[in-house]
C-alpha positions in Angstrom: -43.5 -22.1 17.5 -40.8 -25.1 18.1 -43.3 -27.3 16.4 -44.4 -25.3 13.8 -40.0 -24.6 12.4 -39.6 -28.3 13.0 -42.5 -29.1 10.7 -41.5 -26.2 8.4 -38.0 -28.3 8.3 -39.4 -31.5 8.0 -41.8 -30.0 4.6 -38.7 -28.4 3.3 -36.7 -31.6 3.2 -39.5 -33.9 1.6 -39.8 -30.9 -0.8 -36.8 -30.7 -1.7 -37.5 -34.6 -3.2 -40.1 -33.6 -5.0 -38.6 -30.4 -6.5 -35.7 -32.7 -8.0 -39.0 -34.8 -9.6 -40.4 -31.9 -10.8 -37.0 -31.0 -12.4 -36.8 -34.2 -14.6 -40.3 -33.7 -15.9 -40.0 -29.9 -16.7 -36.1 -30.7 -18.4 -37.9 -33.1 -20.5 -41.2 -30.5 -21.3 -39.4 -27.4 -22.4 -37.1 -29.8 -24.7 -39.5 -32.3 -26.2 -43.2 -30.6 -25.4 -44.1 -34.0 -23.5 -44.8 -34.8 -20.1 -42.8 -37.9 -19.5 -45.0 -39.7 -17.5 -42.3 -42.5 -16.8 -40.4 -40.6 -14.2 -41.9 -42.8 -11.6 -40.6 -45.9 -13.0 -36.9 -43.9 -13.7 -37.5 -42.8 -9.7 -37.9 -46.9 -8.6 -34.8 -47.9 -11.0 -32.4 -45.4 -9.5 -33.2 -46.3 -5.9 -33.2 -50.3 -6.8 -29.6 -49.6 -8.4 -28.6 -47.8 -5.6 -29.9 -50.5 -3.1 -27.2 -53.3 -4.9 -24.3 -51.0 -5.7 -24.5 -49.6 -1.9 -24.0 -52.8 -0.4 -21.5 -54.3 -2.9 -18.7 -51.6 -1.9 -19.6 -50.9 1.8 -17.3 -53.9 2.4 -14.4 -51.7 1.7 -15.9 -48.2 2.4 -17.2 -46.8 5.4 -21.2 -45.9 5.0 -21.1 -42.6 4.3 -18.7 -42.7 0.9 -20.6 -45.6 -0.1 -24.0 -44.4 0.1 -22.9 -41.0 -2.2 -20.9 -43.5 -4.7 -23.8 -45.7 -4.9 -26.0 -42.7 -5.6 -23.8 -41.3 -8.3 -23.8 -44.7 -9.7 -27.5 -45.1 -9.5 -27.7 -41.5 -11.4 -25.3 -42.8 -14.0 -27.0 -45.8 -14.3 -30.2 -44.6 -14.8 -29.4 -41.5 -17.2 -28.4 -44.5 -19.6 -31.6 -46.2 -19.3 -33.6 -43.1 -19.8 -31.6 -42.3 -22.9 -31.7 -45.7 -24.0 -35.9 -45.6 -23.4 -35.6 -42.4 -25.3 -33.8 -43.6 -28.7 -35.3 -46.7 -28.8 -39.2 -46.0 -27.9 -39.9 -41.8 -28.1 -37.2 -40.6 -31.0 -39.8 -42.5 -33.6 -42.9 -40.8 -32.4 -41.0 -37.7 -33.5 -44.0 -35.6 -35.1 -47.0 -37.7 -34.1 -49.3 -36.2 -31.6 -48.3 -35.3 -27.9 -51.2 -37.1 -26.9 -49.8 -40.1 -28.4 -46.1 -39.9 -26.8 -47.8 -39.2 -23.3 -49.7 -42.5 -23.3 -46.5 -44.4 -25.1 -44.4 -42.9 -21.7 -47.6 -44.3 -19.5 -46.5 -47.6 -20.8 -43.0 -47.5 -20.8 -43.5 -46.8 -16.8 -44.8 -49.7 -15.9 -43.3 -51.9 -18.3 -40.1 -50.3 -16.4 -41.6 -50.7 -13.0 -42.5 -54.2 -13.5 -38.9 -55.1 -14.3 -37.3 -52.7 -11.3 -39.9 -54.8 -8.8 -38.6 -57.7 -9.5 -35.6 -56.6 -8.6 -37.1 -55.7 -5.0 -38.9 -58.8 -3.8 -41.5 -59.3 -0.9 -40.0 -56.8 1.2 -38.0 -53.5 1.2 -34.4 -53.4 0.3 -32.3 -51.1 2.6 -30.0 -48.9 1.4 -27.2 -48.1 3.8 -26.7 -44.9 4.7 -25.3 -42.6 7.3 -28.2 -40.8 8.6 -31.5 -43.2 8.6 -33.9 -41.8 11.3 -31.4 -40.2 13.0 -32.1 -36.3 14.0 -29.8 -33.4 15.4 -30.2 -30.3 16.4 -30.2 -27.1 14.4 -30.7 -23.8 16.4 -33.2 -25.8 19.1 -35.1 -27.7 16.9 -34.8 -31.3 16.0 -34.3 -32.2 12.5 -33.8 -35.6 11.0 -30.4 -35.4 9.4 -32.1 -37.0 5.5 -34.1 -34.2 5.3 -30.6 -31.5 5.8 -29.2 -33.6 3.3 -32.2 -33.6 1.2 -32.1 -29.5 1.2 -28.2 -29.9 0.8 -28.7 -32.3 -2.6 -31.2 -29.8 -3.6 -28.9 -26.6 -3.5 -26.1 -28.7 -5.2 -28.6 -29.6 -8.3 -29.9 -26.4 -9.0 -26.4 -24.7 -8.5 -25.3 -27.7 -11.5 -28.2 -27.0 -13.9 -28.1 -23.0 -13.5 -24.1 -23.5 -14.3 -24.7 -25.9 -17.1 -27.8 -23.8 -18.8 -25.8 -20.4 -18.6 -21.8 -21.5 -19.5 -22.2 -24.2 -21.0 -22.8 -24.9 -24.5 -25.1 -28.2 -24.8 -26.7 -25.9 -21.8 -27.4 -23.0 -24.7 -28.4 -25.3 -27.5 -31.4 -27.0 -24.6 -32.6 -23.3 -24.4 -32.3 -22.7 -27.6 -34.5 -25.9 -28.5 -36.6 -24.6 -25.7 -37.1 -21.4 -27.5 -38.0 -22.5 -30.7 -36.8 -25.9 -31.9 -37.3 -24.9 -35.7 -34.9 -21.5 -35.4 -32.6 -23.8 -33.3 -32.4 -26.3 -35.9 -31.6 -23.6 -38.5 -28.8 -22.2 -36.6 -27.4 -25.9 -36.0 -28.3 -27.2 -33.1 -29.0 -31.0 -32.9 -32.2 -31.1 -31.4 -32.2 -34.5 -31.5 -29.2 -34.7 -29.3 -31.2 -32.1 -27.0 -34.2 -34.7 -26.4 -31.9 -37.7 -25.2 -29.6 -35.3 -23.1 -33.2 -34.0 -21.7 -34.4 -37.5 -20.9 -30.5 -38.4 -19.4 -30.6 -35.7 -17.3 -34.5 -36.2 -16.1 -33.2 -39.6 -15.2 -30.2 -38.7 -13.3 -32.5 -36.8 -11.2 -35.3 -39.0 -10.6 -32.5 -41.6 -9.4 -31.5 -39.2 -7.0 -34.8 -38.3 -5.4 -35.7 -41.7 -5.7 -32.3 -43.3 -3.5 -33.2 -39.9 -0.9 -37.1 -41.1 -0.2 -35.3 -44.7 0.2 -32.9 -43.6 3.2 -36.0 -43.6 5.2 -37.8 -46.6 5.2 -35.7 -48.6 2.2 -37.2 -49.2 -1.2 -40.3 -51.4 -1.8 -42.9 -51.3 -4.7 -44.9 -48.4 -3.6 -42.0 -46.1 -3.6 -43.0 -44.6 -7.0 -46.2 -43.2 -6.0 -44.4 -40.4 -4.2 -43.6 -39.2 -8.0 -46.8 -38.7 -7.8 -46.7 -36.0 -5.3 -44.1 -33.7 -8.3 -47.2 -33.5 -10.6 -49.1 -30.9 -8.8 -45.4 -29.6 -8.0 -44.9 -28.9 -11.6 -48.5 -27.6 -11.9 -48.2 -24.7 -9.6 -44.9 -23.6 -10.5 -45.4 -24.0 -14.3 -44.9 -26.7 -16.7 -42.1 -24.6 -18.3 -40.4 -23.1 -15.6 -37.3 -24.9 -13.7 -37.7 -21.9 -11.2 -41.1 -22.8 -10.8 -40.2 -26.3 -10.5 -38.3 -25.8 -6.8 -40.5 -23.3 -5.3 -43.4 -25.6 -6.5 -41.7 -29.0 -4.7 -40.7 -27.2 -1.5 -44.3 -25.2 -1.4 -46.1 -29.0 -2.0 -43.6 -30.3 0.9 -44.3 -27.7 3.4 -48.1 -27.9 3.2 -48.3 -31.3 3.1 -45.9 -31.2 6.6 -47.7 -28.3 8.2 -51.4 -30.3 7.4 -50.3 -33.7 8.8 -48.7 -31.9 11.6 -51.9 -29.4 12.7 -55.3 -30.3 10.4 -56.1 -33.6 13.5 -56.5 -31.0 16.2 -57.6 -27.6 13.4 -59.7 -29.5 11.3 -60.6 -33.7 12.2 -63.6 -33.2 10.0 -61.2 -33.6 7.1 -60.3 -37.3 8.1 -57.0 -38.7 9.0 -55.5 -38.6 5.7 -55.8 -35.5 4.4 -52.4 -34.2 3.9 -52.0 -36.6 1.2 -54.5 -34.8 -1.1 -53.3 -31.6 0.5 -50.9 -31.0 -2.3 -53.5 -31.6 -5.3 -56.0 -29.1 -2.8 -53.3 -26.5 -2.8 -52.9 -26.7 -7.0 -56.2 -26.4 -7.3 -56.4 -23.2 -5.5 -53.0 -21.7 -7.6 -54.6 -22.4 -11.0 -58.2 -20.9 -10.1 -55.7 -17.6 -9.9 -53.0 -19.1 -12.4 -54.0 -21.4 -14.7 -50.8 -21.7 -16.0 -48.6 -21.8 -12.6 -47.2 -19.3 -10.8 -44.1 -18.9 -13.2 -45.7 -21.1 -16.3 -45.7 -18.9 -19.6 -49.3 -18.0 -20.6 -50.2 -19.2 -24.5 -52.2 -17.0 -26.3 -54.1 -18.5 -29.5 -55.8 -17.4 -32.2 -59.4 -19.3 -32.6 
């Protein structure tokens, strides 16, 4: 039972990574109709960032207040490069085909990873932070102290975004846009202004989970494959739903904990690796009974 909390602990923290991920692409989907396939790149920048500014004021600050400025910094920073990506390369595909804007954010990922990589080097660039590998205990079981902060981070965001959708009035005109960006527009929202706060805020977000994963094992070029991992995520709980989004990224974190932690000794047949496609197994199964995610909004068209 011991092993099976800690692993439950251990899913919930790596999910709560992917539920920020999942939160940047749904933001961007309900305000533009897009899936911004760049995420990963914007996921890479924010922990890069993070790995220089950390460094360059832990000379005067202890570890701890360094690594959160740093990670605010890398937010900030990387919420101006999405917007940037966003005025300069998807504002003038406004009204061409999604299809089109898809593969257009397709490139702009890895013409934006290529430039974060260089950044990087041969190895891994450590950020400096005060938790590492480090675990404590929480009510008898062991629990790396990332993954606490992880949930911690998580709890904060959605507490943010549920505050800034419901009082706030840039939160009112994104649901609005959401809604129905033509009645929006006619009441006087600047839906424009809704896209590039969307893609800002996607950013932010991405740079966050992106500097969390890094606490681990530092960041190196294949750190933007775990974006990867948010797709089915965002699948399960519904392209449209933010609720969706969380309970999809901690559901994708705990199964893919529980399989690496039990499927050698339940099921070896599957070979060693199978709790990475565990994730994309488990979407599969929710969209035979949902095929629009659990909380996703069903379309109905006329044919």
């Amino acid at each position: 039972m011991t092993d099976f909390l800690e692993a439950l602990l251990r899913g919930l923290g790596t999910g709560s990574v992917y539920a920020l991920l999942a939160l940047g692409f749904v933001i961007i989907y309900k305000a533009t109709g897009v899936i911004s396939f760049s995420q990963p790149a914007l996921m890479l920048s924010g922990a890069v960032i993070a790995s220089y500014v950390a460094p360059a004021i832990g000379f005067v600050l202890f570890t701890g207040l360094a690594f959160f400025i740093s990670l605010g910094a890398a937010a900030l920073i990387t919420a101006c490069i999405a917007l940037v990506v966003e005025r300069t390369a998807i504002r003038p595909m406004v009204g061409r085909p999604v299809f089109v804007v898809a593969i257009i954010t397709i490139g702009l990922d890895i013409a934006i990873r290529v430039v974060a990589s260089g950044f990087i080097g041969l190895g891994a660039r450590p950020i400096a932070n005060p938790w590492g590998l480090e675990r404590m205990t929480l009510l008898g079981l062991r629990v790396q102290e990332r993954h606490l902060v992880m949930v911690a981070t998580l709890v904060v965001v959605v507490a943010v975004l549920t505050w800034f959708y419901r009082y706030t009035r840039y939160g009112l005109a994104m649901r609005a846009a959401a809604f129905d960006q033509e009645a929006a527009l006619t009441q006087g929202v600047s839906v424009g202004s809704v896209f590039a706060l969307s893609w800002a805020m996607a950013g932010a977000l991405a740079a966050i989970a992106g500097t969390l994963l890094a606490t681990s094992a530092g960041v190196d070029r294949q750190l933007w494959l775990v974006a990867l991992v948010a797709l089915p995520a965002i699948i399960l709980g519904g392209l449209d739903s933010l609720e969706g989004a969380v309970i999809g990224g901690l559901a994708v974190g705990v199964v893919e904990a529980l399989v690496g932690s039990y499927q050698r000794d339940l099921a070896p047949w599957l070979g060693e690796n199978f709790a990475v496609v565990s994730p994309y197994v488990l979407m599969l199964v929710v969209l035979l009974a949902k095929p629009y995610g659990i909380f996703g909004t069903a379309e109905v068209r006329r044919v």
